[in-house]
Structure formats: structure tokens, C-alpha cells
C-alpha positions in Angstrom: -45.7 -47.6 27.5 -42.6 -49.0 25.7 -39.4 -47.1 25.7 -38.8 -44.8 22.3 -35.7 -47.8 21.8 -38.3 -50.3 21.7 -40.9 -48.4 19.5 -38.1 -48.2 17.0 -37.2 -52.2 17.1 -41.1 -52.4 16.3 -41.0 -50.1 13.3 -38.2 -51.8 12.2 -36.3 -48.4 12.2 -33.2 -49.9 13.9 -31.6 -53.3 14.6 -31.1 -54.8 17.8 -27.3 -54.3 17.5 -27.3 -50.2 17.0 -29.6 -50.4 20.5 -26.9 -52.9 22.4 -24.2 -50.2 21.1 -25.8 -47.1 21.6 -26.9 -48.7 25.0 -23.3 -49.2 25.9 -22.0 -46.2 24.4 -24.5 -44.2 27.1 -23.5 -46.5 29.4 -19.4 -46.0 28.9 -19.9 -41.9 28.5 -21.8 -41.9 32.0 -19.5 -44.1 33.8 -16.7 -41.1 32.3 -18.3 -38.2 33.7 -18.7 -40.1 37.0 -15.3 -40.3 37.0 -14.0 -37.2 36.0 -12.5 -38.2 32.9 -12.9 -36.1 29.9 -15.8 -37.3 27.9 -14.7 -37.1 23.9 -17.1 -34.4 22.4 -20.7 -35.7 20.6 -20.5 -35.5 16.8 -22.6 -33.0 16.8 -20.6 -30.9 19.2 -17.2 -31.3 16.9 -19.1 -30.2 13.9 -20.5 -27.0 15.5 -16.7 -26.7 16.4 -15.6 -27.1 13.2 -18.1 -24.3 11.7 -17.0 -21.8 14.4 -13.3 -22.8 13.4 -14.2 -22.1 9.5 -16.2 -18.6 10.6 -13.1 -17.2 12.0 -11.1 -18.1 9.5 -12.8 -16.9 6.8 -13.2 -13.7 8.6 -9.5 -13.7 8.8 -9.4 -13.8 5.3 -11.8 -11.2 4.3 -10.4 -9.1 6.8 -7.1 -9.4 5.3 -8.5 -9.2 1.6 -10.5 -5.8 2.4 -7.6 -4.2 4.1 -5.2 -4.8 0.9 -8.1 -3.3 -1.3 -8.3 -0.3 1.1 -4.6 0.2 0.7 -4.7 -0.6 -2.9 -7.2 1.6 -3.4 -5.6 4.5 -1.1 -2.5 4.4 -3.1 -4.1 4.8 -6.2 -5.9 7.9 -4.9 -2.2 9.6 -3.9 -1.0 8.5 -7.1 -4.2 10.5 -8.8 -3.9 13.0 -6.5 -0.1 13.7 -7.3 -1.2 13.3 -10.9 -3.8 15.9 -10.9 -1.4 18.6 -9.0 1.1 18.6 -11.5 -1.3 18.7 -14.8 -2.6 21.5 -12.6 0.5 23.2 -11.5 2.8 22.8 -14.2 5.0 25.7 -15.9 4.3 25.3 -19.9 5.9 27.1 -22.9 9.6 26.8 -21.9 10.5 25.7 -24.9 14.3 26.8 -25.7 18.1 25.8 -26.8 19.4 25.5 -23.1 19.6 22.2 -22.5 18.9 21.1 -19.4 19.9 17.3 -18.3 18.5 14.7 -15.9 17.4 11.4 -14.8 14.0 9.6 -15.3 13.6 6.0 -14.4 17.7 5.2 -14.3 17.9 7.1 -18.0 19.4 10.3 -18.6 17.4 12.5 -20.2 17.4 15.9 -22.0 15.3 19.1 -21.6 15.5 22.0 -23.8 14.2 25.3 -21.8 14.4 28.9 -22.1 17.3 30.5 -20.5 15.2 31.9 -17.7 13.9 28.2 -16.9 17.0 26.9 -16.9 18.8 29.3 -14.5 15.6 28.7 -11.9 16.2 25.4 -12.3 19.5 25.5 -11.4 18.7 27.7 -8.6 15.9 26.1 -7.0 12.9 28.3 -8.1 11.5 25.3 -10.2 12.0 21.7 -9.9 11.5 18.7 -12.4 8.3 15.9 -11.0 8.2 12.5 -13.0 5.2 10.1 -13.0 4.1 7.6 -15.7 7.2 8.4 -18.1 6.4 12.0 -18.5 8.4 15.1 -17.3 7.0 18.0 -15.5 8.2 21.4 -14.3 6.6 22.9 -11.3 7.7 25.7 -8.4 9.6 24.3 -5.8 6.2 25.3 -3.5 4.5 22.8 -5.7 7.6 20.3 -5.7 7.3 20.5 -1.7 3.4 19.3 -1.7 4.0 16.7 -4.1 7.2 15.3 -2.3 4.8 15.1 1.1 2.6 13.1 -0.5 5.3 10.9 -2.5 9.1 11.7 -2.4 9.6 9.2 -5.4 8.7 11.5 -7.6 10.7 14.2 -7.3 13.1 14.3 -9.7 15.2 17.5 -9.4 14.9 20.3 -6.5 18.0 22.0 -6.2 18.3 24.1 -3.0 18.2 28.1 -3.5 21.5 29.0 -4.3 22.6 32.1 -1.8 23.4 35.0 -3.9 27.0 35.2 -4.2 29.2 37.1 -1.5 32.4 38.3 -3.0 35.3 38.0 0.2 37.3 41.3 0.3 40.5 39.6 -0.4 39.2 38.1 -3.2 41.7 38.8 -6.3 39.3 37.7 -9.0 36.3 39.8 -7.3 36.2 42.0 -10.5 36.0 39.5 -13.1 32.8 38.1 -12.8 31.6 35.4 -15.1 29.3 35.6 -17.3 25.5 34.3 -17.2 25.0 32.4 -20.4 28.2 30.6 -20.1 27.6 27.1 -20.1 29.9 24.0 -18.6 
């Protein structure tokens, strides 16, 4: 029985040249392993290299791409979240002629509120929450669960203001001044 290299020189599937080099090339790759020398990989070796390569790499990527979806998406919760708190918590009809002042975005901006709003603004009982270019007024309990959640969007939360302890050797102690006054 011939050898499969001479059944394909019959068929006329190869030349006699491929044989001589793939003869030599078997020859050259044994004489290397005899010796101890790294063999260069088969072709078909690099390629399966090459597709394990790819594989990780493109599970790199998509690993990276679905973590900054999940964060993407996480932040958009919080920011519906923090949305949804203040529609739900927020102190309406204070409509009034105090006007109350602050800043939104780097702009100064006014507020007209009752008087009541205005002094527990001024003394912490309600603060001012910003999202989206619109204004809210919440307690300062509702301020405090929205500025855990995001601190950005505070916009006023003045700290309770002590009630006012008149020293004994005050000379003015009697006068005291008056409510509505404005500065």
C-alpha cells in the first residue's frame, strides 16, 4: 500500500514540490524538538490563539460596555428617585410679597413666599431643592433624604437658628426688633 503522499501525486492533488517541502518542513520541525529548540507554532495553532485572544477581548469590552449601562442606568434611577420625593414632598401655596432670594444653576433668583415661609426658611424649618430648572420647597427632614441621595441638589438649608438669649448686661435687651423688618 502506497503512502497517503503518494496517493495524492496519483490523483494529481498535489505536485511533487509541495511533497519535497512539506517532507522537509517535517523533517526540519523534528530535528527541533530533538533538540530542544522551540518549534514555531502550526498555523493552525496561531489561529486558535488568535480566536482566544479576540474572545477575551471582546469580553473586555462588553464587560466594560454593561458596567457603564448599569451605572448609567443607576444614576438615572437616583435622579427619578430624588425627582419623585420632591413632587411628593413639596410645600405648595406660599405664594406671598416676601421675597426670598437665591441661586439656581450660577443665577440668582427670586421667590416670593408668605411671611411664614420665609421666616422658616430663614430658620431652617424648610429648605429650597433644584432639579431640571425648577425650584422646590421641602422640610429640612425631606432636604436631609434628598441630600443623602444627591447633595447637588440642595440649594438652600439654613441651620436652625437657636432662639435668641438676651446676655444680662445687654443695654439694648429691651428694644427688640421687629419681625417683618426686612434688610
Amino acid at each position: 500500500m502506497a503512502s497517503l503522499q503518494e496517493q495524492l501525486l496519483k490523483a494529481g492533488l498535489t505536485t511533487k514540490q509541495k511533497a519535497r517541502q512539506a517532507n522537509s518542513d517535517k523533517r526540519k520541525t523534528g530535528k527541533q524538538k530533538r533538540s530542544g529548540v522551540k518549534v514555531d507554532a502550526s498555523l493552525q495553532e496561531q489561529v486558535k490563539q488568535e480566536l482566544e485572544l479576540a474572545k477575551k477581548e471582546k469580553l473586555a469590552r462588553d464587560t466594560a460596555l454593561n458596567n457603564e449601562k448599569k451605572s448609567a442606568l443607576i444614576a438615572k434611577e437616583q435622579q427619578l428617585r430624588i425627582l419623585q420625593i420632591l413632587q411628593h414632598h413639596q410645600v405648595t401655596n406660599v405664594n406671598g410679597e416676601a421675597e426670598y432670594n437665591y441661586t439656581f444653576n450660577s443665577k440668582i433668583k427670586k421667590l416670593f413666599v408668605d411671611g411664614v415661609t420665609h421666616k422658616a426658611l430663614v430658620n431652617g424649618r424648610l429648605a429650597l431643592c433644584g432639579i431640571d430648572d425648577k425650584t422646590y420647597i421641602v422640610t429640612s427632614e425631606t432636604a436631609e433624604k434628598v441630600a443623602s441621595l444627591d447633595k447637588s441638589v440642595i440649594l438652600v438649608q439654613n441651620t436652625k437658628v437657636a432662639e435668641d438669649i438676651i446676655a444680662e448686661d445687654d443695654p439694648y435687651a429691651e428694644f427688640q426688633i421687629p419681625d417683618d423688618m426686612m434688610w
